[in-house]
C-alpha positions as CSV (number, residue, x, y, z in Angstrom):
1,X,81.4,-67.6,145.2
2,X,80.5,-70.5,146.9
3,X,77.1,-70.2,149.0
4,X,75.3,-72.6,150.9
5,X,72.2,-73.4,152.4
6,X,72.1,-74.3,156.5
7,X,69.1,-73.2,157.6
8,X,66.3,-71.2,155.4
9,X,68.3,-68.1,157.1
10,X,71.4,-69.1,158.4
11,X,73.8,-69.5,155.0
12,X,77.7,-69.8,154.7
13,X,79.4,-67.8,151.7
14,X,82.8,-68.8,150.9
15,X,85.2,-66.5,148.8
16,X,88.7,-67.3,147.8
17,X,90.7,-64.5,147.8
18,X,94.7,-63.6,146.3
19,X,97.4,-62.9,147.9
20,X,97.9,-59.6,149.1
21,X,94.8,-58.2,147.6
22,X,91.8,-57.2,149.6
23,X,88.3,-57.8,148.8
24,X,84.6,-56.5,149.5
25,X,81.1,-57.0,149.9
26,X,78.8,-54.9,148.2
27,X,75.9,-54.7,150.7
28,X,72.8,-53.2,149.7
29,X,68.8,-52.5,150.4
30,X,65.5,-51.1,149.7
31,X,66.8,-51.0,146.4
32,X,63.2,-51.0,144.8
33,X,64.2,-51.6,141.1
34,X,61.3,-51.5,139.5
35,X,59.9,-48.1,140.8
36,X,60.3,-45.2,139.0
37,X,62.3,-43.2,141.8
38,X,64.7,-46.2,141.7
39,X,68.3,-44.6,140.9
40,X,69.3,-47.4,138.4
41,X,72.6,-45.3,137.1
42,X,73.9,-45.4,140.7
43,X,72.7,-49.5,141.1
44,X,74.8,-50.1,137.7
45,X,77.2,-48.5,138.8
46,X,77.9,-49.9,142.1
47,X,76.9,-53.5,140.5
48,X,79.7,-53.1,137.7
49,X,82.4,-52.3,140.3
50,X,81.8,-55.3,141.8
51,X,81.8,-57.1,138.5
52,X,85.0,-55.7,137.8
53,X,86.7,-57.0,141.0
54,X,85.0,-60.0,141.8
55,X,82.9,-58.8,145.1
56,X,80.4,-60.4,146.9
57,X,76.6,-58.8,146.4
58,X,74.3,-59.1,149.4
59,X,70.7,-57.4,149.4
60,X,68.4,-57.1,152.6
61,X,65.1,-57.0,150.9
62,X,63.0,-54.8,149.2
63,X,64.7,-55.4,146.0
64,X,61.0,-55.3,144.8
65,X,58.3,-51.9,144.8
66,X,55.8,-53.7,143.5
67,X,53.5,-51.0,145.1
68,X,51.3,-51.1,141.8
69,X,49.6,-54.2,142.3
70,X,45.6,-54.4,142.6
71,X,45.2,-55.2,146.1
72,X,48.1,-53.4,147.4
73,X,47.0,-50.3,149.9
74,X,49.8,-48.0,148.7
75,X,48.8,-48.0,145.4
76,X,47.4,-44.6,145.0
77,X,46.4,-44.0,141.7
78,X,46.5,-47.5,139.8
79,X,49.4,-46.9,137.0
80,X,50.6,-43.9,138.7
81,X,53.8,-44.7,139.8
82,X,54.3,-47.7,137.4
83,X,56.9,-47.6,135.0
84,X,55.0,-47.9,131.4
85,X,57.0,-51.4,130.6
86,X,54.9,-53.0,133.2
87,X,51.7,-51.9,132.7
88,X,50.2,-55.5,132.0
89,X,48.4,-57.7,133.0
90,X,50.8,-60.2,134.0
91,X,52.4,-56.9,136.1
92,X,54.1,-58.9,138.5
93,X,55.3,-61.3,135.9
94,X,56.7,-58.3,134.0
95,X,58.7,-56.8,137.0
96,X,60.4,-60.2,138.3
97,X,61.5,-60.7,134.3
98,X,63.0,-57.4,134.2
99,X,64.9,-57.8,137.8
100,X,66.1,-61.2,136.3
101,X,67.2,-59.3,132.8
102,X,69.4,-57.2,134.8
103,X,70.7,-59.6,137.8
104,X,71.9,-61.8,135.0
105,X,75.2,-60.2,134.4
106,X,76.3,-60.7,138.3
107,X,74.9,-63.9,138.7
108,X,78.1,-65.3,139.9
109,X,78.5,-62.6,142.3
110,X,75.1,-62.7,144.0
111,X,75.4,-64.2,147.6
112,X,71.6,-64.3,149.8
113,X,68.5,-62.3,148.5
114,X,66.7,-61.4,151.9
115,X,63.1,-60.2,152.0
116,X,61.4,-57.4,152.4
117,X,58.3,-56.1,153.6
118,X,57.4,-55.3,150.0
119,X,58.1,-58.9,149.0
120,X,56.1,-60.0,152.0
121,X,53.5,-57.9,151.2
122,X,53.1,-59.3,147.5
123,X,53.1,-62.5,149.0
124,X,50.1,-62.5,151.4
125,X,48.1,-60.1,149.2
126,X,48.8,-61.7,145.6
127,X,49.7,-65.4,146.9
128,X,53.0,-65.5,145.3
129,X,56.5,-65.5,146.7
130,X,58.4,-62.7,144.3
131,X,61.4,-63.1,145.9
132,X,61.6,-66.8,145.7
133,X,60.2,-66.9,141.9
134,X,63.6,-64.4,140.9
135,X,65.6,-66.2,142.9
136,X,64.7,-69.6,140.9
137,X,65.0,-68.1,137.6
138,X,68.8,-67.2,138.9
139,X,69.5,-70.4,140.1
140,X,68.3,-71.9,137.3
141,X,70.6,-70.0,135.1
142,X,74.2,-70.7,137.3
143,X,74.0,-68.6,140.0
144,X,74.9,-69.9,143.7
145,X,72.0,-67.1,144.8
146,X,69.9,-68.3,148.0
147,X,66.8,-66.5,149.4
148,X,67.5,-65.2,152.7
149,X,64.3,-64.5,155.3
150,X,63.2,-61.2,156.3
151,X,66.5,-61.8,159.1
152,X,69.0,-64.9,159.3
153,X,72.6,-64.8,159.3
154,X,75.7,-64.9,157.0
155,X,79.3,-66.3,157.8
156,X,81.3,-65.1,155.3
157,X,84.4,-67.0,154.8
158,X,87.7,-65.5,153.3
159,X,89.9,-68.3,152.2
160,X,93.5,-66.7,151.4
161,X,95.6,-69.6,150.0
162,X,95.8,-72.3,153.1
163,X,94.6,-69.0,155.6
164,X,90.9,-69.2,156.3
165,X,89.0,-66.3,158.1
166,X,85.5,-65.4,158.3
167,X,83.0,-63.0,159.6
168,X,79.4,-63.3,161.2
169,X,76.4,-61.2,159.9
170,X,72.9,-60.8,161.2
171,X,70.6,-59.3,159.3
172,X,67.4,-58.2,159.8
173,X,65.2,-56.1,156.7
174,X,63.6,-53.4,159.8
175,X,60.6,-52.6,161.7
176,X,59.0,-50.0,163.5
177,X,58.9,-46.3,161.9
178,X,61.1,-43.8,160.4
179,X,62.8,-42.7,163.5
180,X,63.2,-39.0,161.9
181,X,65.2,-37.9,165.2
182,X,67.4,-40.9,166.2
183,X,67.3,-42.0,162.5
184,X,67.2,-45.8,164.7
185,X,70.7,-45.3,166.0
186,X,69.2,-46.4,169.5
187,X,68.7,-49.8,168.6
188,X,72.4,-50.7,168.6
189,X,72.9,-51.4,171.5
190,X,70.1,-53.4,171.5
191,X,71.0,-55.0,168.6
192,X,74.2,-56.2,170.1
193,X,72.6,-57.3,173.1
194,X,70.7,-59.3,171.3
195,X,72.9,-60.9,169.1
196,X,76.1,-60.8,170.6
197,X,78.5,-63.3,168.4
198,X,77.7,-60.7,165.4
199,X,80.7,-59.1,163.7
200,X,78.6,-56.7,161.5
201,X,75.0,-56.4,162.3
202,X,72.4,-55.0,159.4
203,X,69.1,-53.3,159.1
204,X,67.4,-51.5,156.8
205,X,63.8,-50.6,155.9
206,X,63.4,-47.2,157.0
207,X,65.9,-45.6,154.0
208,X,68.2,-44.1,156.7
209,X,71.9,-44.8,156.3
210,X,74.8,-44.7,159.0
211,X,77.9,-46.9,160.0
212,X,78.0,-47.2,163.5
213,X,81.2,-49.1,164.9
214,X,81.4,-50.2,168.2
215,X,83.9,-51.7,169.9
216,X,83.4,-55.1,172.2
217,X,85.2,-57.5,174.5
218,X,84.7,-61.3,174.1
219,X,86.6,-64.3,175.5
220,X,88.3,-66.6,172.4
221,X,88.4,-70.5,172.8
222,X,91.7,-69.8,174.9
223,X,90.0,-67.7,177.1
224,X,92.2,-64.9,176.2
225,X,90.4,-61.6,176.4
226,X,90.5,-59.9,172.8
227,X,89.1,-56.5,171.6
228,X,86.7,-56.2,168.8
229,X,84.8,-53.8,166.2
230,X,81.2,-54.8,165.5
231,X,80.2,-52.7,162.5
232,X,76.7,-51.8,162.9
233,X,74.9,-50.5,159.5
234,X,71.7,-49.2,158.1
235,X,71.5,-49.3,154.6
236,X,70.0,-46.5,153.0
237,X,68.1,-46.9,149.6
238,X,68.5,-46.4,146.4
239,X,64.5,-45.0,146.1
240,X,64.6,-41.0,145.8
241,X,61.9,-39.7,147.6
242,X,61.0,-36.8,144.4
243,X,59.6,-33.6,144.9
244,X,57.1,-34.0,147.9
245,X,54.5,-33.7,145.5
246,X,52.6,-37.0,146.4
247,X,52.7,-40.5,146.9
248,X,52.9,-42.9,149.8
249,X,56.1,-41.7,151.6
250,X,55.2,-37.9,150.9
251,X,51.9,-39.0,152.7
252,X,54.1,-40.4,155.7
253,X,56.2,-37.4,156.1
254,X,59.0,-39.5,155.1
255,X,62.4,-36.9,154.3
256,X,64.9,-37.4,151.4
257,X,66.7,-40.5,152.2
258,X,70.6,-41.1,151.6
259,X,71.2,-43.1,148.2
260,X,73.5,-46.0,147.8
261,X,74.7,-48.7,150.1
262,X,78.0,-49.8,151.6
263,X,81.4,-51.5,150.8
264,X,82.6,-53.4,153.5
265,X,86.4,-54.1,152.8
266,X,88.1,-56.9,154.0
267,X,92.0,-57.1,154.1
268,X,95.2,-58.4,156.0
269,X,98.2,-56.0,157.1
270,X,101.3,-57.6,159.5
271,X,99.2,-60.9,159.3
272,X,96.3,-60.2,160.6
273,X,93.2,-59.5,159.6
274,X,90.9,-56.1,159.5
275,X,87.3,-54.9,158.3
276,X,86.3,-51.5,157.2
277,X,83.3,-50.1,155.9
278,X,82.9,-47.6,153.1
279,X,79.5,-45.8,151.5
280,X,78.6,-46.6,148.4
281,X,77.8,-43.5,146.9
C-alpha cells in the first residue's frame, strides 16, 4: 500500500491488485477505541478480514474518546466512563499507546487517519495533537499511514498488471446535529453539488449509517457523455450507546446507533470496471 502526501488533505493511495481478483477498502468511523462502549470484537474482526485479504483501511476520525480528560466538558463524572487501564496520570499517553498496541498488526494496511471532533477537541483543550502523535508512532514503525484533516480527499488507485484505475473520495468527519428524522440523508445532494468530481463522498460524526447511491452524468476528456454511480455514505460507529442510563449521548437524546462500517468492493467484469458497497457488520 503505497500512500502519499499532496496536500495536508489531499493524498493518493495506490494498491496493486491480481488478476481477476477484486479488492476492498475497509472504511470506517467514530470508532472511539478507547471508550468503554467501544465494540472492540466487531473492530477485530472487521480489521482481521482485511488482514487476511490485503485491504485497504481508511478511518474518518474519532478513532479517539478521549472524553475523560480534565478539561473536557463531557466528562461527567471524572473516571466514570474510563476504562481502568487508563486511569493515569499520563491518561492521554496511556490511550494513544494502547491504539498504537493494536494498529500495529495492520500497519501495512492503514491508508489516511482523518480527524475528528474528539481529536480536535483534545487538541485545543490539552495542546496536543492525538491524532498526529499515533500516527507518528506508526510511521515510525513501517507504516505508509498519513494524517488526514477533519475533510480532504483520497484518489485511490487500482493498478491491475499494466491496467490502472482509480477513484475519487471526499471526506468530511460531520457537523451539525443528529438529524433523528432525516438521519442527514438531505445533505447529498448537497454534497454532490458541492463536490462534483467525487466518486464516493463520506461523512460521519453523527453515528447514523446509510449507503446512498446516486447516479450522475459527466462529460469525459472526449466529451462523450457517460453515466455514473456516486456512492454517498455515513459511517455509523462502532460506540454502543448502553442502556440510556446516563452519559453525554443519553443527555442529548442521542438513539442506538448502527455498529460497524462499510466494504467498498472494487472489481472488473467484461473489462470494465465497477464499485459496490457492502456494511460491515
Amino acid at each position: 500500500m503505497q500512500v502519499t502526501e499532496h496536500a495536508r488533505n489531499i493524498h493518493n493511495v495506490l494498491q496493486k491488485v491480481r488478476p481477476s481478483e477484486p479488492t476492498s477498502i475497509l472504511v470506517v468511523s467514530d470508532v472511539h477505541y478507547d471508550s468503554k462502549k467501544c465494540d472492540r470484537k466487531m473492530l477485530k474482526r472487521h480489521f482481521d478480514t482485511a488482514l487476511e485479504n490485503d485491504y485497504a483501511i481508511f478511518c474518518n476520525g474519532d478513532w479517539f474518546d478521549l472524553m475523560g480528560g480534565k478539561y473536557d466538558p463531557r466528562n461527567n463524572l471524572p473516571g466514570t466512563d474510563v476504562l481502568p487501564e487508563y486511569r493515569g496520570d499520563n491518561y492521554i499517553d496511556l490511550v494513544i499507546e494502547d491504539s498504537f498496541q493494536f494498529l500495529d498488526r495492520y500497519k501495512h494496511l492503514l491508508t489516511v487517519w482523518g480527524q475528528g471532533n474528539h481529536e480536535t477537541s483534545v487538541t485545543k483543550r490539552m495542546h496536543t495533537n492525538p491524532m498526529k502523535r499515533l500516527v507518528q508512532m506508526l510511521q515510525h514503525a513501517g507504516s505508509n499511514v498519513q494524517m488526514g484533516g477533519y475533510s480532504g480527499y483520497i484518489r485511490w488507485q487500482f493498478q491491475r498488471q499494466n491496467e490502472m484505475h482509480s477513484y475519487l473520495m471526499h471526506y468530511h468527519h460531520g457537523y451539525g446535529g443528529n438529524a433523528k428524522r432525516s438521519k442527514g440523508i438531505l445533505s447529498a445532494d448537497i454534497d454532490s453539488m458541492q463536490h462534483p468530481d467525487a466518486d464516493i463522498i463520506v461523512r460521519g460524526h453523527d453515528h447514523n449509517k446509510w449507503h446512498l447511491p446516486l447516479t450522475v452524468e459527466r462529460i469525459s476528456n472526449q466529451l462523450k457523455a457517460k453515466i455514473t454511480k456516486v456512492h454517498h455514505l455515513r459511517t455509523g460507529s462502532y460506540k454502543e450507546l448502553g442502556d440510556g442510563f446516563g452519559g453525554w449521548e443519553t443527555q442529548k437524546g442521542f438513539g442506538q446507533p448502527t455498529i460497524g462500517g462499510w466494504w467498498i468492493d472494487i472489481y472488473t467484469r467484461g473489462g470494465k470496471w465497477f464499485s459496490t458497497v457492502r456494511e460491515a457488520d
